[in-house]
MMTF fields as JSON, N, C-alpha, C and O atoms, coordinates in Angstrom:
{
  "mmtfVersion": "1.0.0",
  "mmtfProducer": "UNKNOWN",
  "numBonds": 319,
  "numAtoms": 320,
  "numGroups": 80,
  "numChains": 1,
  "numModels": 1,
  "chainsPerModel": [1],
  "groupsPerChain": [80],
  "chainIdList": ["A"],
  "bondAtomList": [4, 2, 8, 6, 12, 10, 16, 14, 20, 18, 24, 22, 28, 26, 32, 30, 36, 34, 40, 38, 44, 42, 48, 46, 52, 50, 56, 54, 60, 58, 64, 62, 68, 66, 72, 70, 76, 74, 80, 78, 84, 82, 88, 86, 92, 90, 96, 94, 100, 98, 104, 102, 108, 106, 112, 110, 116, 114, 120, 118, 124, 122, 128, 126, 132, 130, 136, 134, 140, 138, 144, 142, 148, 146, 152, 150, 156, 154, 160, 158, 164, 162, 168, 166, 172, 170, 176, 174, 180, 178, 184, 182, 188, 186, 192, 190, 196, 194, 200, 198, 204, 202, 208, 206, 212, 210, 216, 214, 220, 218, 224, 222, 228, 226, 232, 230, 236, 234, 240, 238, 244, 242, 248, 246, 252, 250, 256, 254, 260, 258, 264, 262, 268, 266, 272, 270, 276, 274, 280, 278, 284, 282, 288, 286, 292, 290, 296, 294, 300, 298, 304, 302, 308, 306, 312, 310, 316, 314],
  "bondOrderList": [1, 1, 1, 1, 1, 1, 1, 1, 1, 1, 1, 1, 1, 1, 1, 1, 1, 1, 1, 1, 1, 1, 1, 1, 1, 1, 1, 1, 1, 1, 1, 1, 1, 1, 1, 1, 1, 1, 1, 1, 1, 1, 1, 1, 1, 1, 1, 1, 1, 1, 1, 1, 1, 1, 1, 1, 1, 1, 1, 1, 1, 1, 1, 1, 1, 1, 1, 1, 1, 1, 1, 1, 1, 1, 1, 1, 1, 1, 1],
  "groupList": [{"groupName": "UNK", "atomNameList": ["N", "CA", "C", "O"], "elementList": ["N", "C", "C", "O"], "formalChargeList": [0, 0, 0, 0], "bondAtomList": [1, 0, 2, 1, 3, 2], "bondOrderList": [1, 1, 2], "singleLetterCode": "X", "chemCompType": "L-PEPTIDE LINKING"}],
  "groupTypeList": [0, 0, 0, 0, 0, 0, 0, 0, 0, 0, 0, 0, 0, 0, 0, 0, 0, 0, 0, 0, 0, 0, 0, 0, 0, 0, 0, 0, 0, 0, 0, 0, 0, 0, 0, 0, 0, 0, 0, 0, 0, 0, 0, 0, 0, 0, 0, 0, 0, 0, 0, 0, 0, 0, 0, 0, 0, 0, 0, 0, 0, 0, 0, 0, 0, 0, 0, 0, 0, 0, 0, 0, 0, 0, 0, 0, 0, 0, 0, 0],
  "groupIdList": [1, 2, 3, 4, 5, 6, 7, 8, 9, 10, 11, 12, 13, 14, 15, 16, 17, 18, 19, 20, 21, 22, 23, 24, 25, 26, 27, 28, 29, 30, 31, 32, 33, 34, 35, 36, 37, 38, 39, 40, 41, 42, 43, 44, 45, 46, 47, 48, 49, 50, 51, 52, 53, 54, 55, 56, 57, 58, 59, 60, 61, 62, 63, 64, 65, 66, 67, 68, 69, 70, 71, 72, 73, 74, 75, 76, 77, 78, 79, 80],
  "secStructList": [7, 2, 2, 2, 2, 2, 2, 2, 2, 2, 2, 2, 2, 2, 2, 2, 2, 2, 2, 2, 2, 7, 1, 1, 7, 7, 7, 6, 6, 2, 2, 2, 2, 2, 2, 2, 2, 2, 2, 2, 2, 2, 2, 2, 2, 2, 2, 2, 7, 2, 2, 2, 2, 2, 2, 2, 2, 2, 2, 2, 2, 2, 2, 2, 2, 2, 2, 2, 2, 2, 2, 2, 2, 2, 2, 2, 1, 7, 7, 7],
  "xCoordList": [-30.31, -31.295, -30.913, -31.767, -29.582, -28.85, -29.432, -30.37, -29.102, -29.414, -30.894, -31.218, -31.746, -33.068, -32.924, -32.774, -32.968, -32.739, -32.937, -33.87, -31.498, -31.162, -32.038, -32.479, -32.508, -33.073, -34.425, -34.791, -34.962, -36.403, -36.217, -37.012, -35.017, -34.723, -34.313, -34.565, -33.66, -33.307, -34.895, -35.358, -35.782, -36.906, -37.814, -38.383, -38.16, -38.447, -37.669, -38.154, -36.823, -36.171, -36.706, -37.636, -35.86, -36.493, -38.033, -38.212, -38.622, -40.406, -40.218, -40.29, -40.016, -40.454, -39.552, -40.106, -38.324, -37.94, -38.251, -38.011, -39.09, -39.841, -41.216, -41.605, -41.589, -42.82, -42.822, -43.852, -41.528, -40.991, -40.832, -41.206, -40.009, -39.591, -41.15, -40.743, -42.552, -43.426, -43.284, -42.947, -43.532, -43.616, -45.068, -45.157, -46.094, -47.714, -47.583, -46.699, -49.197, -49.788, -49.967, -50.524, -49.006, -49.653, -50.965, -51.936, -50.666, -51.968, -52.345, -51.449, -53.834, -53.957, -53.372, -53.957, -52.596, -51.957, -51.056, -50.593, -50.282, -49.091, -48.578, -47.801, -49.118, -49.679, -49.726, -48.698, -50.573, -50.782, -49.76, -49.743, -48.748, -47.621, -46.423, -45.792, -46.43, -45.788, -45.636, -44.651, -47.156, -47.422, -47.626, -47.34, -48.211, -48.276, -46.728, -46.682, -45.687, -44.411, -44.063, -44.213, -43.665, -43.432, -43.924, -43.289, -45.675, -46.166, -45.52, -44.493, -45.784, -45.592, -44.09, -44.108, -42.794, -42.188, -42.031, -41.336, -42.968, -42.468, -43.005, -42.351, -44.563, -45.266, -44.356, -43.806, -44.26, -42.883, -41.916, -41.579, -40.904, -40.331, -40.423, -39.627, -41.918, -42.158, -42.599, -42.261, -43.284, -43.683, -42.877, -42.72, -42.177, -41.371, -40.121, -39.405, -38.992, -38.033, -37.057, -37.268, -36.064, -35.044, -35.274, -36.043, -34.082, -34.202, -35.368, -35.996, -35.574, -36.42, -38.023, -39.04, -37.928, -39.808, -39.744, -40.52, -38.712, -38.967, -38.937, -39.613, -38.443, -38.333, -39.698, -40.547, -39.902, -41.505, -42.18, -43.025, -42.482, -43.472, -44.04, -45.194, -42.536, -42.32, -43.077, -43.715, -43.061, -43.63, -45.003, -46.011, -44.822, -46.61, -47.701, -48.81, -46.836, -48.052, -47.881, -48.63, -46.846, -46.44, -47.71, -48.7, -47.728, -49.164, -50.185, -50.878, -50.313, -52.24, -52.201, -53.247, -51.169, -51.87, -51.568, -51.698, -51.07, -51.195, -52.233, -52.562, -53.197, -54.777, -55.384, -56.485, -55.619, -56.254, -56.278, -57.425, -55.397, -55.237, -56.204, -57.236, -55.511, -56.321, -57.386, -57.92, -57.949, -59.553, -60.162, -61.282, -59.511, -59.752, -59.797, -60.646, -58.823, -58.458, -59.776, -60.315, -60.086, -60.914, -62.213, -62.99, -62.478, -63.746, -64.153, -65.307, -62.674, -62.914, -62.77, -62.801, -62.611, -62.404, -63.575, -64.37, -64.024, -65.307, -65.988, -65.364, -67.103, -68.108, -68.092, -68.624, -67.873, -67.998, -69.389, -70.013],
  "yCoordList": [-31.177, -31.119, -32.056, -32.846, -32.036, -33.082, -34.081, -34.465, -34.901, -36.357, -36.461, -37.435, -35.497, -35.734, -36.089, -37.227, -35.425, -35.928, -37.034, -37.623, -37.363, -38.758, -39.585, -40.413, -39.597, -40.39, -40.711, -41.846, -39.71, -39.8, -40.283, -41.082, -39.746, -40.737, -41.957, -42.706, -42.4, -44.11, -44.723, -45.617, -43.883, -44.966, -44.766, -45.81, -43.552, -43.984, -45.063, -46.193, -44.936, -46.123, -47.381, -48.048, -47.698, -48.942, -48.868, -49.823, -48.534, -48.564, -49.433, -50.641, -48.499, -48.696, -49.738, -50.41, -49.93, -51.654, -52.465, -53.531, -52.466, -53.666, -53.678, -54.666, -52.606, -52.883, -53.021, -53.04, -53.13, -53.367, -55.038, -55.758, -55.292, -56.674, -57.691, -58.674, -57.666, -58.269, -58.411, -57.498, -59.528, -60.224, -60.119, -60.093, -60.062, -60.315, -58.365, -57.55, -58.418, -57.384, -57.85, -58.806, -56.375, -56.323, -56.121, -55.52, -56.973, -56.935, -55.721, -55.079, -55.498, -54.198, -54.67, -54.08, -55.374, -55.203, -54.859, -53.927, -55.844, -55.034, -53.47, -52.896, -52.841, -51.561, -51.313, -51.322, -51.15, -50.409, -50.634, -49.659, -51.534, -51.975, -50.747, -50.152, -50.678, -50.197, -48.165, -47.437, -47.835, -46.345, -45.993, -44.803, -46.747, -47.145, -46.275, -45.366, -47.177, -47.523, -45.773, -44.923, -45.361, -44.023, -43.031, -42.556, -42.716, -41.402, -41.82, -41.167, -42.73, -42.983, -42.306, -41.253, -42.571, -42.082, -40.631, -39.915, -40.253, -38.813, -38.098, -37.162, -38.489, -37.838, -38.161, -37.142, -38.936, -39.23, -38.469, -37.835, -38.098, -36.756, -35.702, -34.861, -35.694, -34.132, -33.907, -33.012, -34.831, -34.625, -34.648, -33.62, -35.755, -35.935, -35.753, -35.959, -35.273, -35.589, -36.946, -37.94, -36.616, -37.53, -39.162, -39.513, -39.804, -41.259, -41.989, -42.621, -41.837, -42.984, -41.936, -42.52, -40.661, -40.255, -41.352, -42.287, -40.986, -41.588, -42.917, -43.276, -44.027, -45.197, -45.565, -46.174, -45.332, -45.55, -45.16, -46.038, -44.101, -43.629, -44.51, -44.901, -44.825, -46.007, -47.173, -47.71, -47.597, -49.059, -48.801, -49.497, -47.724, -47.706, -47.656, -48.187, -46.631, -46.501, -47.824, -48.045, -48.652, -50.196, -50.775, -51.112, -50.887, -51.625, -51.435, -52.142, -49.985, -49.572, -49.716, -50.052, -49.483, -49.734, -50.915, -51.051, -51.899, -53.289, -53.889, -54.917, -53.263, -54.131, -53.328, -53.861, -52.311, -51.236, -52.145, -52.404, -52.655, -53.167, -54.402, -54.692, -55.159, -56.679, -56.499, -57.155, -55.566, -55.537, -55.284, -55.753, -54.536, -54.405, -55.829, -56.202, -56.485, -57.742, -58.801, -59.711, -58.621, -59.885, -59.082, -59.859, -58.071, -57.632, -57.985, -58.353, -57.909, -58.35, -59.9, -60.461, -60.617, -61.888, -62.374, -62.088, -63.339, -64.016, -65.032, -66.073, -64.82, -65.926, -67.126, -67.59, -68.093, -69.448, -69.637, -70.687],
  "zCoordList": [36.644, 35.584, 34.445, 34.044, 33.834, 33.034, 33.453, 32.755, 34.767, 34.888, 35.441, 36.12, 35.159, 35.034, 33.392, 32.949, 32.962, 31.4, 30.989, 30.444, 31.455, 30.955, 31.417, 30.62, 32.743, 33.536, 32.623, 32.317, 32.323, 31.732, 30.348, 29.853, 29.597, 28.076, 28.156, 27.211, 29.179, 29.152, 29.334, 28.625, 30.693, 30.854, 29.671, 29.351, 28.812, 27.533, 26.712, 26.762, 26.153, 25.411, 26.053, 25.601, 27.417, 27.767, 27.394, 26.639, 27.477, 27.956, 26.117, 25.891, 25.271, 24.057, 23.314, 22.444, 23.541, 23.431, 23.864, 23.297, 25.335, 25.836, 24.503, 23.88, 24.411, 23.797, 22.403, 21.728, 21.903, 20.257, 19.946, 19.021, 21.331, 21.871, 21.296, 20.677, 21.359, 21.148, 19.803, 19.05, 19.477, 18.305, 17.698, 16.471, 18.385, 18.066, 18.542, 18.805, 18.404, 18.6, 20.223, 20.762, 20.85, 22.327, 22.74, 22.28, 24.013, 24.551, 25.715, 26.263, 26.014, 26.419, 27.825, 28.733, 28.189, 29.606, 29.575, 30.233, 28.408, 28.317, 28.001, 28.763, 26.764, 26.616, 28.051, 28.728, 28.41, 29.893, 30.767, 31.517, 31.122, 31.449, 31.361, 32.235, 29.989, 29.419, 29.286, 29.409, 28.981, 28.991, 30.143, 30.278, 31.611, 32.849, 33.886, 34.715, 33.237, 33.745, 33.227, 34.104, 31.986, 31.282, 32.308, 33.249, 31.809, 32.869, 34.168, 34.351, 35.181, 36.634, 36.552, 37.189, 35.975, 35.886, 35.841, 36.562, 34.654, 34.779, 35.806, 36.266, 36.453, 37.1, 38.831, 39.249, 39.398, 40.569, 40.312, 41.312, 38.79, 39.005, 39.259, 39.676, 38.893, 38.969, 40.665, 41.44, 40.829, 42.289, 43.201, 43.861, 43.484, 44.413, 44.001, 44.981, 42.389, 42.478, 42.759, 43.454, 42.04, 42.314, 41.256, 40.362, 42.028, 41.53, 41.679, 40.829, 42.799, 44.136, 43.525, 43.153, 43.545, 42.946, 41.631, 41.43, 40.904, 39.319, 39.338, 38.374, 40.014, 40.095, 40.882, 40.231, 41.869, 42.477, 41.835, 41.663, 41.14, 40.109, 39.154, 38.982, 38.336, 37.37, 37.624, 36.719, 38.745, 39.484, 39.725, 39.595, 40.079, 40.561, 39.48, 39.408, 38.455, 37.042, 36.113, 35.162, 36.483, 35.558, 36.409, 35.759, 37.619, 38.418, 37.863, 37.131, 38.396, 37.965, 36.012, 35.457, 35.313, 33.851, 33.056, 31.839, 34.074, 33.913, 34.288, 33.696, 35.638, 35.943, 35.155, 35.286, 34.295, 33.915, 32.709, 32.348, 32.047, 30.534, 30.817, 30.212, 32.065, 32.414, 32.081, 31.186, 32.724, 33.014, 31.652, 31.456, 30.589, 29.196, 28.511, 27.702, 28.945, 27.708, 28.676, 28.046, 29.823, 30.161, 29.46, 28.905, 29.409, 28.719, 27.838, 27.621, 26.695, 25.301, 25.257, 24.162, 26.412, 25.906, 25.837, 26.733, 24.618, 24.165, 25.372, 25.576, 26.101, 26.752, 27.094, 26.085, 27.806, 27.232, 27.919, 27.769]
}
C-alpha cells in the first residue's frame, strides 16, 4: 500500500513539473497530456493494480487526452 503511495505522488509531481516546465500558457494538448497521463494512472491502479496497471494506465490516458486537447486546439484555431 506504501509503494502505491509513492507511486501515485511521484506521477503527480512529475505530471505537474512537466506542466510548470511551460513557459507560455499551455496548450489544450498539452493540458490533456498532462491530466490524461495523472487519471490513466490512477484509474490502471485501481483496476488492474501494480506497476505495469499504473504505468499503462499512465500511457493510455497521456494518448486519449493528448488527441482530446488536439481536437480542441484545431477547433479554436482561426480559418484561412
Amino acid at each position: 500500500m506504501l509503494q502505491t503511495r509513492h507511486l501515485i505522488g511521484a506521477t503527480a509531481l512529475v505530471a505537474a513539473l512537466a506542466m510548470g516546465g511551460c513557459a507560455s500558457n499551455p496548450t489544450n494538448a498539452q493540458i490533456g497530456t498532462g491530466v490524461g497521463a495523472a487519471a490513466g494512472g490512477l484509474v490502471g491502479n485501481a483496476v488492474f493494480g501494480g506497476t505495469l496497471g499504473t504505468v499503462g494506465g499512465a500511457a493510455a490516458g497521456a494518448l486519449i487526452g493528448h488527441e482530446i486537447g488536439e481536437d480542441k486546439d484545431q477547433r479554436r484555431a482561426p480559418r484561412r
